[in-house]
LUMLO-848282 format. One record per residue: residue number from 1; residue in three letters; x, y, z of N, C-alpha, C in turn. Coordinates in nm, 4 decimals, m for minus. Example, Ala and Ser with C-alpha at 12.3 -4.5 7.8 and 13.67 -1.06 7.14 Angstrom:
2
(1; Ala; (1.3190; m0.5690; 0.7800); (1.2300; m0.4500; 0.7800); (1.3200; m0.3300; 0.7800))
(2; Ser; (1.2850; m0.2250; 0.7080); (1.3670; m0.1060; 0.7140); (1.2900; 0.0030; 0.7870))
This chain:
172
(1; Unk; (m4.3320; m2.9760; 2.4063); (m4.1967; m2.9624; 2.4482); (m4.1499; m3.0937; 2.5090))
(2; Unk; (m4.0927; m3.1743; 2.4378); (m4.0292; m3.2581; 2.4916); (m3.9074; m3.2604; 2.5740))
(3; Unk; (m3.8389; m3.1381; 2.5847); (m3.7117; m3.1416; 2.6833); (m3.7683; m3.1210; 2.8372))
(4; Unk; (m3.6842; m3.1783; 2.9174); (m3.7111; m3.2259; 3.0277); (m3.6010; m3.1026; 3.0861))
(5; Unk; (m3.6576; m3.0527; 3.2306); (m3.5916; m2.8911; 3.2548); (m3.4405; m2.9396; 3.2393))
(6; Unk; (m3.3658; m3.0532; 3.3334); (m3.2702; m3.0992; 3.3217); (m3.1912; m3.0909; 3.2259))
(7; Unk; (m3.1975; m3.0962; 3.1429); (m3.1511; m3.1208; 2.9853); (m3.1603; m2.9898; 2.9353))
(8; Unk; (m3.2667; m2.9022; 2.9135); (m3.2925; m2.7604; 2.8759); (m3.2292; m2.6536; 2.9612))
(9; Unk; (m3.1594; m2.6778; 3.1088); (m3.1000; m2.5975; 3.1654); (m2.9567; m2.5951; 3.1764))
(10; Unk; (m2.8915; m2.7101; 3.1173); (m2.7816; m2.7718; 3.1212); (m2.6536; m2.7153; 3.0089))
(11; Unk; (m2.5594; m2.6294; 3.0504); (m2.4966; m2.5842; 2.9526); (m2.4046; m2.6981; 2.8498))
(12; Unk; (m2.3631; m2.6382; 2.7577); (m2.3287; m2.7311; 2.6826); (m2.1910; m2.7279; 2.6876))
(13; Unk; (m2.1385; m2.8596; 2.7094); (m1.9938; m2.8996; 2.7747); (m1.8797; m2.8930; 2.6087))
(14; Unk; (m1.7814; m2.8078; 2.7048); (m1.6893; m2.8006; 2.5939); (m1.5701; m2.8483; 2.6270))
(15; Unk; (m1.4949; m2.9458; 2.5711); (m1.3680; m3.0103; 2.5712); (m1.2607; m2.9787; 2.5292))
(16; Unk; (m1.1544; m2.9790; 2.6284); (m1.0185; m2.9386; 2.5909); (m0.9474; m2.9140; 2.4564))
(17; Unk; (m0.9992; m2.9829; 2.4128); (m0.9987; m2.9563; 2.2313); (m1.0187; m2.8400; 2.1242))
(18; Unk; (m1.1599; m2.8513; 2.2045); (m1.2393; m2.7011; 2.1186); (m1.1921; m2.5676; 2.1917))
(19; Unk; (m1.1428; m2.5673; 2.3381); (m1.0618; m2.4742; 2.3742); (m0.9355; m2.4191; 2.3385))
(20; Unk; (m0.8554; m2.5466; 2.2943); (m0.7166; m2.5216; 2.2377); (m0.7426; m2.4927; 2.0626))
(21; Unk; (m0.8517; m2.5128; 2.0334); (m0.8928; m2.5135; 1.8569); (m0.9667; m2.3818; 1.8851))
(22; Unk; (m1.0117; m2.3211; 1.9829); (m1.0336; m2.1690; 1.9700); (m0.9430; m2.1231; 2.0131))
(23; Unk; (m0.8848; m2.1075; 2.0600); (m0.6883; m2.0572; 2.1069); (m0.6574; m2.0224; 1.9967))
(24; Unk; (m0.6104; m2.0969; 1.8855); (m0.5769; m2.1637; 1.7750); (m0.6056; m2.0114; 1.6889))
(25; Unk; (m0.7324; m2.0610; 1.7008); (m0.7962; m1.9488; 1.6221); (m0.8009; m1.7800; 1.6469))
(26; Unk; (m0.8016; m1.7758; 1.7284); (m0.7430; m1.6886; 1.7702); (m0.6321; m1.6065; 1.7576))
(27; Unk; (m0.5153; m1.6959; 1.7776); (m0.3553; m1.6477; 1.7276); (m0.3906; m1.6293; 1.6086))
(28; Unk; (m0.4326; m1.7437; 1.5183); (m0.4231; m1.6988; 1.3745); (m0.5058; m1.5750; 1.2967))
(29; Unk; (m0.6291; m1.5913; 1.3878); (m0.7222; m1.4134; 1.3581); (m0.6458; m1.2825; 1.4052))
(30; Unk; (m0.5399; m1.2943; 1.5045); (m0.4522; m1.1966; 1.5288); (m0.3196; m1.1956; 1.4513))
(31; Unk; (m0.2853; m1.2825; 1.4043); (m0.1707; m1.3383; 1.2995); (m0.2258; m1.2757; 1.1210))
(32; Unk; (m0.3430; m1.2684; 1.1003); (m0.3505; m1.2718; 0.9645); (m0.4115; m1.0713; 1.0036))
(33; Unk; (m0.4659; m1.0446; 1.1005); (m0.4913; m0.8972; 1.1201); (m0.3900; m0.8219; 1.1036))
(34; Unk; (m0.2580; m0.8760; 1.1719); (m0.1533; m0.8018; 1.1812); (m0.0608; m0.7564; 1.0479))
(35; Unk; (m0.0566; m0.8923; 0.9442); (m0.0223; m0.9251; 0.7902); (m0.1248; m0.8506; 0.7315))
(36; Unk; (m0.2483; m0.8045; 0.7584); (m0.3542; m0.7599; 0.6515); (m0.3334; m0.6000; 0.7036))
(37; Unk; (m0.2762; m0.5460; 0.7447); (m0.2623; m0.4227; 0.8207); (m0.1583; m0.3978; 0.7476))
(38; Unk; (m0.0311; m0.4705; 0.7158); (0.0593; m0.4419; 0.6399); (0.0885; m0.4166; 0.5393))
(39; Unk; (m0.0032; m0.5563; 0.4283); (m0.0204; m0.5292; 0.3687); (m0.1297; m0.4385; 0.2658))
(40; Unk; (m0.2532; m0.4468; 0.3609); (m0.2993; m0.3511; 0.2746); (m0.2609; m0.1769; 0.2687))
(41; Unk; (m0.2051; m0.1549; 0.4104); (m0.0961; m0.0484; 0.4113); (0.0007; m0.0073; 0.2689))
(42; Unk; (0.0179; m0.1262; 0.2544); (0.1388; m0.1204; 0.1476); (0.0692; m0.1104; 0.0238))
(43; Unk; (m0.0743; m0.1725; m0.0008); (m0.1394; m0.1560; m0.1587); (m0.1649; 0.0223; m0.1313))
(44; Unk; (m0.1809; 0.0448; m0.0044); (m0.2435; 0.2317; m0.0409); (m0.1060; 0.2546; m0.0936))
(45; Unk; (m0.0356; 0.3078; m0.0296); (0.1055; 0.3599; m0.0210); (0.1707; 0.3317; m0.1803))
(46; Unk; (0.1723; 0.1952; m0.2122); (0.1916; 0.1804; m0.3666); (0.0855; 0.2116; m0.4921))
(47; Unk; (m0.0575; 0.2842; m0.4465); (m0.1153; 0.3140; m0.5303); (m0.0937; 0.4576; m0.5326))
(48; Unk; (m0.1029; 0.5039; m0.4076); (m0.0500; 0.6663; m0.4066); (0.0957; 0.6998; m0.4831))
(49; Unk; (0.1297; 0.5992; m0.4844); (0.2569; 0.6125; m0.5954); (0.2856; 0.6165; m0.6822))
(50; Unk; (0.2020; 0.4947; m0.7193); (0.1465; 0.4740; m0.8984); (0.0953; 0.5985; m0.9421))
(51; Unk; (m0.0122; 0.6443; m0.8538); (m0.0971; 0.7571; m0.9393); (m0.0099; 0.8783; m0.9215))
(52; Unk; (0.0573; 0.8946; m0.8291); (0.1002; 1.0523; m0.8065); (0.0548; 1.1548; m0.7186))
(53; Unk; (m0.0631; 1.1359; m0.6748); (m0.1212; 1.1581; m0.5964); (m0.0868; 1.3014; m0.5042))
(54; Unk; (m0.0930; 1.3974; m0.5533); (m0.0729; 1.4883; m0.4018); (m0.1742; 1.5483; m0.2774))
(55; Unk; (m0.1206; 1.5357; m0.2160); (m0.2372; 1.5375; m0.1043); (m0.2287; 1.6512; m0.0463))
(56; Unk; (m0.1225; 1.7372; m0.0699); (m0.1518; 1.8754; m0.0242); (m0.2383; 1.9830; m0.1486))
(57; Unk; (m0.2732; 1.9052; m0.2566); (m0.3817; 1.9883; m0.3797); (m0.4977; 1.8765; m0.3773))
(58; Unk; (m0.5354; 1.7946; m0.3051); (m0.6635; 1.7330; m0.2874); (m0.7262; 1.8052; m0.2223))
(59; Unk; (m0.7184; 1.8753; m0.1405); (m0.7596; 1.9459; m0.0279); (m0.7104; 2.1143; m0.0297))
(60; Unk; (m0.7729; 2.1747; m0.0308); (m0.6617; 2.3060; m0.0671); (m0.7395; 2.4128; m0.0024))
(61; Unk; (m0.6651; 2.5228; 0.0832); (m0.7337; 2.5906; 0.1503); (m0.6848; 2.7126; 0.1244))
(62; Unk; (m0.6765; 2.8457; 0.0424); (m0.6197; 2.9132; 0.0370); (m0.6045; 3.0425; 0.0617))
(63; Unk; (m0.4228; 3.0734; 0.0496); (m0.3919; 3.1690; 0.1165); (m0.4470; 3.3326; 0.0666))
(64; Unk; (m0.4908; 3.4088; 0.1663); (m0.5247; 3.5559; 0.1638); (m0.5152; 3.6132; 0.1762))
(65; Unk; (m0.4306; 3.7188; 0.1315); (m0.3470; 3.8597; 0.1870); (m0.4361; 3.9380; 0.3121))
(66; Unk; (m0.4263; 3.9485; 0.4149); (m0.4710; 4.0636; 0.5021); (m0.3734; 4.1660; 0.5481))
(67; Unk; (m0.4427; 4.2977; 0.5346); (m0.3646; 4.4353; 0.5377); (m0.3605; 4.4407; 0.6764))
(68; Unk; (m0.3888; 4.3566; 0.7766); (m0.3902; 4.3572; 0.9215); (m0.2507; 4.2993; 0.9749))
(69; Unk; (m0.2958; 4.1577; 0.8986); (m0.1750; 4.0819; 0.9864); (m0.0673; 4.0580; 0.9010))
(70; Unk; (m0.0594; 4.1053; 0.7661); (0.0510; 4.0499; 0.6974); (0.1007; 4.1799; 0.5886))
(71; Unk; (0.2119; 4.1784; 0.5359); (0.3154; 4.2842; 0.5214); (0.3485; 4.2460; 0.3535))
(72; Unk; (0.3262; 4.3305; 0.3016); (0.2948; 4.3241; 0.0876); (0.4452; 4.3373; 0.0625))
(73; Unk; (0.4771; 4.2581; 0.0247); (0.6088; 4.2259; m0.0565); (0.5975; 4.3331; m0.2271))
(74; Unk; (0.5318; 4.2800; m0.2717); (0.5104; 4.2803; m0.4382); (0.3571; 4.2994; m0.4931))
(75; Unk; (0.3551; 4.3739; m0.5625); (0.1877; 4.4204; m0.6094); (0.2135; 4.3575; m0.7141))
(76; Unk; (0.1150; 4.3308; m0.7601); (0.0617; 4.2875; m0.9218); (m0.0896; 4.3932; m0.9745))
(77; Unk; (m0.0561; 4.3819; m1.1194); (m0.1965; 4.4792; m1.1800); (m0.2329; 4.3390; m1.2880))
(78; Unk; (m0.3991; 4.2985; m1.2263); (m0.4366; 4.2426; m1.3595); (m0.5868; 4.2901; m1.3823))
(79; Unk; (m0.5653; 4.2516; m1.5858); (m0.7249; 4.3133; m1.6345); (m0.8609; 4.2476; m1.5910))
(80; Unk; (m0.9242; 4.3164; m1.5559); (m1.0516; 4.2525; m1.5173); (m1.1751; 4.2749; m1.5999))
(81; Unk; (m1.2496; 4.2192; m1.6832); (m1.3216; 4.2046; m1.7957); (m1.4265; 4.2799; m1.7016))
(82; Unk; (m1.4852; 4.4301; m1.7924); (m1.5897; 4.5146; m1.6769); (m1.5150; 4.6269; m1.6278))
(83; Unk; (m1.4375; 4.5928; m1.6110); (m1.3297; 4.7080; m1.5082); (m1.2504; 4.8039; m1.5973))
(84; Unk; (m1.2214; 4.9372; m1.6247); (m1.1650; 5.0335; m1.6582); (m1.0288; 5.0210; m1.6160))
(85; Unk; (m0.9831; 5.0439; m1.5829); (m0.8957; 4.9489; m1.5472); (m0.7756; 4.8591; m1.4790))
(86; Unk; (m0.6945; 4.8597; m1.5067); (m0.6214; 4.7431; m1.4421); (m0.6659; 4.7426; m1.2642))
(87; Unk; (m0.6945; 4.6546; m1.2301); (m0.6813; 4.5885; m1.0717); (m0.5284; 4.5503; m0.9601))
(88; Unk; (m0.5078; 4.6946; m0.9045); (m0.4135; 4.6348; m0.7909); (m0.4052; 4.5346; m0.7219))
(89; Unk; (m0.3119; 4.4464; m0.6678); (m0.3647; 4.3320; m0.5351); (m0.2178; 4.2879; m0.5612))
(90; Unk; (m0.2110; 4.2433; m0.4057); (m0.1133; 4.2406; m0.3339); (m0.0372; 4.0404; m0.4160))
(91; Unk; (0.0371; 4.0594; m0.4434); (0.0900; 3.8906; m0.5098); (0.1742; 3.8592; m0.4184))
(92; Unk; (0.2521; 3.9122; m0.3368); (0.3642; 3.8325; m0.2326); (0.3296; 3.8826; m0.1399))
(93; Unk; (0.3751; 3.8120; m0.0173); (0.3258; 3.8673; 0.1221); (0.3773; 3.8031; 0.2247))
(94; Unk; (0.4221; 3.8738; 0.3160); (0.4744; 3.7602; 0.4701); (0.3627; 3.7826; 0.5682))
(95; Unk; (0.3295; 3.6840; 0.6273); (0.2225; 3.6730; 0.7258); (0.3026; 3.6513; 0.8594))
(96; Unk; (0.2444; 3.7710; 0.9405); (0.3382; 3.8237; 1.0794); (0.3579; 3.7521; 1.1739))
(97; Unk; (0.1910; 3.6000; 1.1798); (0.2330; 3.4877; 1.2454); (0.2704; 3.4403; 1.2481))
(98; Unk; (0.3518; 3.4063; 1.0992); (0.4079; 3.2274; 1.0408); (0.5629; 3.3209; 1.1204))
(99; Unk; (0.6380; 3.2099; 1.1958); (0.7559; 3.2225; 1.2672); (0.8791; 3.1891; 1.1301))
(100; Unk; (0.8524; 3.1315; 1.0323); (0.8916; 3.0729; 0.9614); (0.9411; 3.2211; 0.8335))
(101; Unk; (0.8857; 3.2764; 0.8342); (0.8840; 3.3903; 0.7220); (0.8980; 3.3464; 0.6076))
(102; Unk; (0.8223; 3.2145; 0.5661); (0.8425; 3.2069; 0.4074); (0.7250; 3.3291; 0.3451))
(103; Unk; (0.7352; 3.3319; 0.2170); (0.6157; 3.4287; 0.1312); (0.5348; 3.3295; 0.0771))
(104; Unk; (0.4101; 3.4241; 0.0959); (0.2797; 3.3459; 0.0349); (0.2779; 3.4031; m0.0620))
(105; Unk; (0.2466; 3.3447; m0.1517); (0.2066; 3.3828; m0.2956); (0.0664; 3.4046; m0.3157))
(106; Unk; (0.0068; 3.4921; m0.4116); (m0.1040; 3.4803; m0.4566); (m0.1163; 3.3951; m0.6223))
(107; Unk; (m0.2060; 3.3104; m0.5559); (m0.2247; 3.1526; m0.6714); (m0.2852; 3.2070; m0.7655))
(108; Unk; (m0.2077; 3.1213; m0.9041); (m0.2239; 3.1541; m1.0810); (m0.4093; 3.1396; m1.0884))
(109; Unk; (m0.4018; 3.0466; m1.0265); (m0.5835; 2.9599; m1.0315); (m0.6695; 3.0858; m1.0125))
(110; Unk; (m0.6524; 3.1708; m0.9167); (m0.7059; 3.2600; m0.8199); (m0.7833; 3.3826; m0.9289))
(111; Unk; (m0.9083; 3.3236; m0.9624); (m0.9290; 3.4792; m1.0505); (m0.9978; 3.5506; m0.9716))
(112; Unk; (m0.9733; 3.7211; m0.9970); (m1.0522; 3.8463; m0.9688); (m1.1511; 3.8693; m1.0746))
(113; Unk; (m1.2834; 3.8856; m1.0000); (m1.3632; 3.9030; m1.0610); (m1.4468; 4.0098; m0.9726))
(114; Unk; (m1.5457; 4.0653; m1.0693); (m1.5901; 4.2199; m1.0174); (m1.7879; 4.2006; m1.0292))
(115; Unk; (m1.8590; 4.1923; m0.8880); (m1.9837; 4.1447; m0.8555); (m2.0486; 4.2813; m0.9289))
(116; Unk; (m2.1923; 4.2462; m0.9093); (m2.2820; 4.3645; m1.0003); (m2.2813; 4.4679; m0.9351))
(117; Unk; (m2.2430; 4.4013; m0.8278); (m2.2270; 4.6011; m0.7312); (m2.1236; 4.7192; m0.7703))
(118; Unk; (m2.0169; 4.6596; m0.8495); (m1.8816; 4.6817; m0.8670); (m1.7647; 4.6805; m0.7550))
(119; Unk; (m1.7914; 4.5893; m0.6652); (m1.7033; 4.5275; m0.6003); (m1.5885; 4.4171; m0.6522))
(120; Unk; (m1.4779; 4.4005; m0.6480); (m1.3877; 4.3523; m0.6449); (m1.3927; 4.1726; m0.5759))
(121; Unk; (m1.3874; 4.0783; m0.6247); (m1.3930; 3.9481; m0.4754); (m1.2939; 3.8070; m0.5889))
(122; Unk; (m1.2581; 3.7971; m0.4775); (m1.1615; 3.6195; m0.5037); (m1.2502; 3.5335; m0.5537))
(123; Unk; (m1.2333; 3.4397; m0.6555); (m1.2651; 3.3240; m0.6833); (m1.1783; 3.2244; m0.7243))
(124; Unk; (m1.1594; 3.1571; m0.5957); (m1.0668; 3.0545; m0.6096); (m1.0963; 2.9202; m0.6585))
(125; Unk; (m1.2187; 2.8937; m0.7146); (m1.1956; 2.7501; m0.8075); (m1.2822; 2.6552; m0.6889))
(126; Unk; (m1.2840; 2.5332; m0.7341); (m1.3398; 2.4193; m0.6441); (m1.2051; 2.3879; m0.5325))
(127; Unk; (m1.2410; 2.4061; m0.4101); (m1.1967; 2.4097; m0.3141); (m1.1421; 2.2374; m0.3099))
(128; Unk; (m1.2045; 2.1475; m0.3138); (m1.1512; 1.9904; m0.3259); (m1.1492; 1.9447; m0.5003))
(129; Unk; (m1.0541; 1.8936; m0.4804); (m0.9895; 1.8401; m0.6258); (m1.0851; 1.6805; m0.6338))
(130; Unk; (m1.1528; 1.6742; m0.6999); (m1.2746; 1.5330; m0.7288); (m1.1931; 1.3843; m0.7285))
(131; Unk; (m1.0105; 1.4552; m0.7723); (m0.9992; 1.3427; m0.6949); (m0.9345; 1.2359; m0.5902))
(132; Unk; (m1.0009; 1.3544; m0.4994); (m0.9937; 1.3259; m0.3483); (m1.0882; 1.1947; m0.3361))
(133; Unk; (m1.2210; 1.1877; m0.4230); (m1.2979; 1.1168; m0.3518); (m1.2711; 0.9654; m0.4246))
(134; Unk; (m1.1788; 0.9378; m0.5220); (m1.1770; 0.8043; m0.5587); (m1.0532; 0.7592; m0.4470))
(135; Unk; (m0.9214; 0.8750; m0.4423); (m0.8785; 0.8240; m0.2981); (m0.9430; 0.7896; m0.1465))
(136; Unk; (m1.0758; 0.8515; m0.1934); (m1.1948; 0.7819; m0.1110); (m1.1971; 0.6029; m0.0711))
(137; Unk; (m1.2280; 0.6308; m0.2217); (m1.3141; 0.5101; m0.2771); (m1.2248; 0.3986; m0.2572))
(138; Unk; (m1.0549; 0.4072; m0.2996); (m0.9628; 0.3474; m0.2965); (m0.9442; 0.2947; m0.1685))
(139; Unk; (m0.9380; 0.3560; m0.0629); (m0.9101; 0.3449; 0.0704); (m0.9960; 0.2403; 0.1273))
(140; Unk; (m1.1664; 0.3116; 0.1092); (m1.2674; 0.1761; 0.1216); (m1.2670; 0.0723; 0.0668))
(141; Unk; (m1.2332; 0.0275; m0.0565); (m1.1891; m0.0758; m0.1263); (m1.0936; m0.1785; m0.0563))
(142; Unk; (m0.9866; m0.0992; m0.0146); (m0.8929; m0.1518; 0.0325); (m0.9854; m0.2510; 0.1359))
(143; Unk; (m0.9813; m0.1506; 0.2207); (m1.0581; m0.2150; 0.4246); (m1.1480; m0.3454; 0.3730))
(144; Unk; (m1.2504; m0.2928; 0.2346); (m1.3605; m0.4205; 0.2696); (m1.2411; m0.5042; 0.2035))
(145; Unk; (m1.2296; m0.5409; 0.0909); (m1.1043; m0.6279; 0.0635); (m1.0692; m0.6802; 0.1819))
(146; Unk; (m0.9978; m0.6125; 0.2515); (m0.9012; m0.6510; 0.3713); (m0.9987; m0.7595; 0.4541))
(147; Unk; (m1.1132; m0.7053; 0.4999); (m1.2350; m0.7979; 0.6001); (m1.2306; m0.8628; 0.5612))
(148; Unk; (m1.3108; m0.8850; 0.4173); (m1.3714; m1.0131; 0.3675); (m1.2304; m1.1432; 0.3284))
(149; Unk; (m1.1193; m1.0598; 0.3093); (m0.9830; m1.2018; 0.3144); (m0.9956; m1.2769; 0.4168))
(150; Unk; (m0.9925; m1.1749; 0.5306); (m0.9330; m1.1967; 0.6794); (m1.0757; m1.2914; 0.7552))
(151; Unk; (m1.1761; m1.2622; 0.6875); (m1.2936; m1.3298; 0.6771); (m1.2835; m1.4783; 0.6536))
(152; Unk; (m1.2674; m1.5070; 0.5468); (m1.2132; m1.6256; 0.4450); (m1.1594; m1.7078; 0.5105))
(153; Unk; (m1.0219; m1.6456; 0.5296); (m0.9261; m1.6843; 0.5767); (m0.9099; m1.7793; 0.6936))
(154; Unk; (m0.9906; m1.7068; 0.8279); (m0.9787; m1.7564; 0.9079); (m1.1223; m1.8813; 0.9643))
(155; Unk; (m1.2088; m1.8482; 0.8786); (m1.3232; m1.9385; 0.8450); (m1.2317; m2.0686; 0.7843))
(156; Unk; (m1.1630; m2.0533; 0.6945); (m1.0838; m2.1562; 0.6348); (m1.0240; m2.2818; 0.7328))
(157; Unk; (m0.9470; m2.1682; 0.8144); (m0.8529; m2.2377; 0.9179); (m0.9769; m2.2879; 1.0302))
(158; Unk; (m1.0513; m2.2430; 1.0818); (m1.1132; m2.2984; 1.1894); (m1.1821; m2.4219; 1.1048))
(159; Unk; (m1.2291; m2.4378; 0.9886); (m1.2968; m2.6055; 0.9184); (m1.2002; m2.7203; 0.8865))
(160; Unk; (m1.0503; m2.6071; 0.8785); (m0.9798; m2.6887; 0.8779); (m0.9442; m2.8026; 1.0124))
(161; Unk; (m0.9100; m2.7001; 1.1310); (m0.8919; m2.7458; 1.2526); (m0.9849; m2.8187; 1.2798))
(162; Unk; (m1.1267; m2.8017; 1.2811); (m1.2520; m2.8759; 1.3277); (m1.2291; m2.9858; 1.2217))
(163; Unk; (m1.2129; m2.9917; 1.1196); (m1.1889; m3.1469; 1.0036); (m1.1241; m3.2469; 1.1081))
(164; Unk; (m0.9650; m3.1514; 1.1258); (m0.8558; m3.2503; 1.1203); (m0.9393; m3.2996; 1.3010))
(165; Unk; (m0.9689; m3.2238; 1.3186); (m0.9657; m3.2929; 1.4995); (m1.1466; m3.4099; 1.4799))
(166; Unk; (m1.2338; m3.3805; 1.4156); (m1.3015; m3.5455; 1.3454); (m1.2257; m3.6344; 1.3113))
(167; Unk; (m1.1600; m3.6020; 1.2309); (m1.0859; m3.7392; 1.1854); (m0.9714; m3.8083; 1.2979))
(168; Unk; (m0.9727; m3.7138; 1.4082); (m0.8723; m3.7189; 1.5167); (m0.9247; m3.8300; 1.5936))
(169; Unk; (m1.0909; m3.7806; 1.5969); (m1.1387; m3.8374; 1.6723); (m1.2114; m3.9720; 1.6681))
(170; Unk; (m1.2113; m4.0673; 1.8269); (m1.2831; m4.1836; 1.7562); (m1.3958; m4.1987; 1.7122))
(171; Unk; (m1.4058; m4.2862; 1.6376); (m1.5177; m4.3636; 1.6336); (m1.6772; m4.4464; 1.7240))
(172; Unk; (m1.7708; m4.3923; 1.7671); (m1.8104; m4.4762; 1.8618); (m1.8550; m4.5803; 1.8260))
C-alpha cells in the first residue's frame, strides 16, 4: 500500500464547476422526465385509439340475477341440449341497490348449461379478454422505452457538459 493515511483519508475536492454541471443535470433529468411522461402518455392514449381498445370488455365481471336483491323485469325460455325442456331464467332485471335503476341484462355470451347431476349453472366464457395482456405488454414497452431514452439522453448531456467544460479548461 503505497498511500500514505493523509491522502487515503482525504475526500475528494469538488469545484464550483462540477456543482453547477450537476445542477445542470439535474434540471435537465427533471426537464426530459417531465416531456417523457407526456409523451409517452400520449403513445398509450394514441395506441388505445388506433386499436380500439375497450377496457370495460378486457376485464369483465358479470352481472347475476338474484331473487333476493333484485326484481325480474322479463323472463326468457332457452333450449338446453339434455334438458326436456325449455329453461326459464330471468333476462332483465333491476338490482334494488343500484340508485341508478338502469336494467341489467342477461349477456348473449352467457350459456346455460346442465351438470351431470341435472342441475342448471352459468357459464360465462373467459372472464379476461387475452387481450388485456398485450395492453400489458404495450404499457411495459412503453416505460422501458421511456427509461432507456431518458437514460441516453441525459448521459448525453452530462459528456456533453463535462467535454465542453475540458476544453473550457486550462491547460497546465
Amino acid at each position: 500500500m503505497d498511500a500514505t493515511p493523509d491522502t487515503a483519508a482525504r475526500p475528494p475536492t469538488v469545484t464550483r464547476e462540477a456543482e453547477v454541471r450537476a445542477t445542470k443535470v439535474r434540471r435537465f433529468s427533471s426537464g426530459v422526465s417531465v416531456v417523457m411522461m407526456v409523451v409517452c402518455n400520449a403513445i398509450f392514449l394514441f395506441g388505445i385509439w388506433v386499436t380500439g381498445v375497450n377496457f370495460e370488455r378486457l376485464v369483465r365481471t358479470p352481472e347475476v340475477f338474484s331473487a333476493q336483491q333484485d326484481i325480474c323485469l322479463r323472463q326468457a325460455y332457452r333450449n338446453i341440449p339434455g334438458a326436456a325442456n325449455p329453461v326459464q331464467f330471468c333476462s332483465e332485471w333491476i338490482h334494488l341497490a343500484d340508485s341508478t335503476g338502469q336494467t341489467h341484462k342477461f349477456e348473449k355470451e352467457t350459456e346455460i348449461k346442465q351438470g351431470a347431476d341435472g342441475t342448471f349453472y352459468l357459464d360465462y366464457g373467459p372472464l379476461v379478454d387475452y387481450r388485456f395482456f398485450a395492453v400489458v405488454a404495450f404499457v411495459i414497452a412503453i416505460l422501458v422505452c421511456g427509461i432507456v431514452l431518458k437514460r441516453h439522453l441525459v448521459n448525453r448531456y452530462r459528456m456533453r457538459l463535462e467535454t465542453a467544460a475540458q476544453r473550457a479548461a486550462p491547460m497546465p
